[in-house]
C-alpha positions, 0 to 999 in steps of 0.5 A: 712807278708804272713806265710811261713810254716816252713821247717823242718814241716815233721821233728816232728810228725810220721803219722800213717795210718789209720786201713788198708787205705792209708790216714794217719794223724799226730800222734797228731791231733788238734781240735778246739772243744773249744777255736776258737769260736766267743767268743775267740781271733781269733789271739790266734787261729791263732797263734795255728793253725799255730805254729801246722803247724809249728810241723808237725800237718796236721789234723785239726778236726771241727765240724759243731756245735763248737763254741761257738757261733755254726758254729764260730769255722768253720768261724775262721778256714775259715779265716785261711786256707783261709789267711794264709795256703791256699798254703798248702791246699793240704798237710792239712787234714780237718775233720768236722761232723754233728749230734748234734743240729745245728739249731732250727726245726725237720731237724736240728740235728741228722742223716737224710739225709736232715740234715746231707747234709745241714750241710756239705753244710753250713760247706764247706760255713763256711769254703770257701771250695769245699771239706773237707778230713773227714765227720763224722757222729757224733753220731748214730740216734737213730730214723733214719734209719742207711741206710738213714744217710749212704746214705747221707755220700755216697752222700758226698763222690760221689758228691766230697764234702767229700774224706772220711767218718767216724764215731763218738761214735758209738757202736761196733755193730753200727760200724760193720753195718755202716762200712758193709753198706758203703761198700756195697756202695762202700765207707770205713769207714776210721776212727773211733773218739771215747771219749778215755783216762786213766779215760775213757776206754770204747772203749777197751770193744770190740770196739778197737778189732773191728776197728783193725778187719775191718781195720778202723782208730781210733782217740781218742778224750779227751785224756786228759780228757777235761783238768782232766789228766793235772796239772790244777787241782791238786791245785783246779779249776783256774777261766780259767778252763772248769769246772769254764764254764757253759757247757763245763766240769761239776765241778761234775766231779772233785770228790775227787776219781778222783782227788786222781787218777790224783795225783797218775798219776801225780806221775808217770808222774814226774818218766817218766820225763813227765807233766801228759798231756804228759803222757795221750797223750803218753799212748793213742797212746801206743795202736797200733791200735790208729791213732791219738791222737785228743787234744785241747789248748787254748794257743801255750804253752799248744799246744807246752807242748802237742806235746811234748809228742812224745818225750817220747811214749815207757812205760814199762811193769812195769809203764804200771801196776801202770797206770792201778792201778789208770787209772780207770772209772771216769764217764767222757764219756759224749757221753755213750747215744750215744754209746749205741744207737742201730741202726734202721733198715729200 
């Protein structure tokens, strides 16, 4: 049977614009970061990204290297907006990025301008698209001169394969001259994507004042701590988990202080009648300059817990100071190289 989109699809979600630009993206967004790589069920996949549909979820978050293998994810997404939600193409954001290693040789990471316009070009390949809403660079070139990769992201934008541009993991001061070149050039940074969550608060350090001052969007990817601030861990490490998978989530993470943070946070989820991951999510979009809240699911139920943290968002003075007593540092921002990256001047 051909999927019908349901009705009621606009009923779920509030849609949050971005800094001072127009576009505006679900409050939650999804990403197919991890679980709809070529090693993953491609029916449980579609089965996400549908039933996401279902709920209000019109931003779907790609990157040129997810997988595993690399370019899988876009290959499986392809197969589904092309299958099933090409009818509503028009009502579906699609973002993707370009910076991490793709392929082998000296063009196949990072930020020049020969690498990331062939990697749009084989995104929109993998995808069977004309264009996506969202290029990013996904992390600062620390060799590269940051005029060359914005170039390439003007180019994206005028040569109609890219409606908006953004960037990932960068710095405060790499985002204030990013976003000063784009707009010399006529094109606005429309959002930011950085690493956010209760165990890793690094972009309230200047960067969240930053984007509120420029007008730029922020989606805040992790926000549960790749699976830490859930109850998949409370019990010890199921085999099914990130950190029982080479590459995905380090079991180095799971140290005794962290875990007694996430009991302490679990706690106070219980009170608010929430799971943790509910609670993470909410906590994440209390901010108001926070667009989205960019989350993951390896299942529809895991996805459907998720989205349902939009039935409790409002937190009180009183449960927003016991959050902050156990909501610190866990040394989980696996992307700090970039965000500490300096920009090269040509």
């Amino acid at each position: 049977m051909p999927y019908l989109a349901a009705d009621d699809r606009y009923s779920h979600l509030p849609y949050r614009r971005c800094g001072r630009n127009e576009s505006a993206p679900p409050a939650i967004s999804l990403g197919l970061w991890q679980n709809f790589g070529g090693v993953d069920s491609a029916e449980t996949g579609r089965q996400i990204i549908l039933k996401a549909f279902d709920r209000g979820v019109t931003h779907f978050d790609l990157a040129n290297n997810y997988g595993p293998p690399p370019g899988s994810a876009e290959s499986m997404f392809g197969e589904i907006i092309n299958d099933d939600l090409k009818p509503y193409r028009d009502e579906i954001i699609v973002s993707t990025k370009a910076g991490y290693r793709m392929w082998d040789g000296p063009y196949g990471e990072w930020g020049s301008r020969k690498y990331v316009l062939a990697s749009l070009d084989q995104s929109l390949r993998r995808m069977k698209l004309d264009y996506v809403d969202i290029f990013y660079s996904h992390r600062l070139d620390p060799d590269t001169p940051l005029e060359e990769t914005v170039g390439a992201l003007e180019t994206a934008v005028t040569s109609g394969k890219a409606l908006y541009v953004g960037i990932s993991s960068y710095s405060p001061e790499a985002t204030r001259e990013a976003h000063k070149m784009l707009k010399d050039r006529g094109i606005r940074t429309l959002i930011h994507q950085p690493s956010y969550s209760m165990l890793n608060r690094w972009i309230e350090n200047g960067l969240l004042d930053t984007l509120q001052e420029l007008g730029i969007g922020c989606i805040a990817f992790s926000p549960l701590a790749q699976g830490l601030l859930s109850d998949k861990y409370l019990k010890g490490t199921p085999n099914d988990a990130r950190a029982s998978r080479e590459g995905s989530f380090s079991s180095k993470l799971l140290t005794p202080e962290n875990l007694e943070r996430v009991r302490a946070l679990d706690a106070i989820a219980k009170k608010r009648g929430q799971s943790l991951a509910q609670m993470a999510i909410a906590w994440v979009l209390r901010h108001p300059t926070l667009t989205s809240a960019l989350i993951g699911a390896r299942t529809v139920a895991q996805l459907e817990n998720s989205l349902d943290a939009m039935k409790n968002t409002a937190f009180s003075k009183e449960e927003l100071a016991e959050i902050d007593k156990h909501a610190k540092d866990g040394a989980l921002n696996l992307w700090s190289t970039s965000a500490a990256a300096k920009p090269v001047k040509d």
